[in-house]
C-alpha positions as a printed Julia matrix, in Angstrom:
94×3 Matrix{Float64}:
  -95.83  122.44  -40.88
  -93.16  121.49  -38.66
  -94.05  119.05  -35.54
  -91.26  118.99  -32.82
  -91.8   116.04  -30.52
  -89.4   116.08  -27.61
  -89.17  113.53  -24.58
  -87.07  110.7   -22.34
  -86.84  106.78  -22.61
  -89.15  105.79  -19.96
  -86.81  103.44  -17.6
  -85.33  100.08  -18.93
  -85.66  100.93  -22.16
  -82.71  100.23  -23.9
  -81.48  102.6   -27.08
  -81.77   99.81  -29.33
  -85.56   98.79  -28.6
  -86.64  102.5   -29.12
  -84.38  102.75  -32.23
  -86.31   99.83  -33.62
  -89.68  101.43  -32.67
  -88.47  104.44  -34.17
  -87.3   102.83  -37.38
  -90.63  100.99  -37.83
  -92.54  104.77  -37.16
  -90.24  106.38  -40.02
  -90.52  103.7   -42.36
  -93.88  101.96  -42.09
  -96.1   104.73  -41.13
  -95.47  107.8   -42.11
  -94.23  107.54  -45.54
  -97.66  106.51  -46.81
  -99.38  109.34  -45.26
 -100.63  112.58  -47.41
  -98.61  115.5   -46.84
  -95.54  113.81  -44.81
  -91.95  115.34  -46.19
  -89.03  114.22  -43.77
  -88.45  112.83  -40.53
  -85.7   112.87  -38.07
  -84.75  111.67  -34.72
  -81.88  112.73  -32.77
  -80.73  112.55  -29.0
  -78.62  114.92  -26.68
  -76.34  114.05  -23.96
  -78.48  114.27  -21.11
  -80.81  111.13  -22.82
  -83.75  113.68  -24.35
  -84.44  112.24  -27.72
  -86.65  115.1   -30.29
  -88.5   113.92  -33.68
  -88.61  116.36  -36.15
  -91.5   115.95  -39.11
  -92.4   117.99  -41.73
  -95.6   117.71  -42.95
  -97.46  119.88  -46.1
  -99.96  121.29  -44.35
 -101.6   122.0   -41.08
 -104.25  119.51  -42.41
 -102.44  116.78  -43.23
 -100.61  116.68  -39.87
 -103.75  116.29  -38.17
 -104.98  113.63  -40.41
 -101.38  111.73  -39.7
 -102.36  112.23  -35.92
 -105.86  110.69  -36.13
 -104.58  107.75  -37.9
 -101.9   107.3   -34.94
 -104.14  106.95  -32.37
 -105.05  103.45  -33.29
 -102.05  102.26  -34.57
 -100.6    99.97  -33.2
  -96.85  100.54  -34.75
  -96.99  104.17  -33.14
  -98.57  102.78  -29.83
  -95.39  100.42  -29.94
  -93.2   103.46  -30.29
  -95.4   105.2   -27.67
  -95.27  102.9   -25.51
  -91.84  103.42  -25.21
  -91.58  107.11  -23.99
  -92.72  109.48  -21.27
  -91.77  113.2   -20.84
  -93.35  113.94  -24.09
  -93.4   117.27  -25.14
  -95.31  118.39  -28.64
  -94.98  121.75  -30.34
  -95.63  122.38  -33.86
  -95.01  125.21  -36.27
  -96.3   126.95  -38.88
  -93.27  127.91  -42.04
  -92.7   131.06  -43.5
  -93.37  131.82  -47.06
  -90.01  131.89  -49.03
């Protein structure tokens, strides 16, 4: 499963306060959830930042969302960003 999470910085947040966020996202929460793979974050020119995860199954990315909802290192990162945009989808078989 492949989760594409788009959006902006919401204003006066500096590049280096989301980076942190985002560091603490990619390395204390998701790497001890079921079914997590690889995660990415990259920014354009324009200042849209995307997140790309890949996740084993359409299961196990819904778990990782239900335990995000009340954590609070995610609501840090959350906190952060507006413009959010989510899509997720499904891989092909080889």
């Amino acid at each position: 499963m492949i989760d594409i999470h788009t959006f902006r910085l919401r204003p006066g947040v500096s590049d280096e306060a989301f980076r942190a966020a985002d560091t603490r996202v990619q390395q204390e929460f998701v790497p001890n959830l079921d079914g997590f793979v690889r995660r990415t974050t990259a920014r354009d020119d324009d200042g849209r930042w995307v997140v790309v995860s890949l996740w084993g199954s359409r299961e196990e990315l819904a778990a990782a969302d239900a335990r995000a909802e009340d954590d609070t290192i995610v609501g840090g990162f959350l906190a952060l960003i507006e413009d959010e945009r989510r899509e997720r989808f499904e891989e092909l078989p080889g």
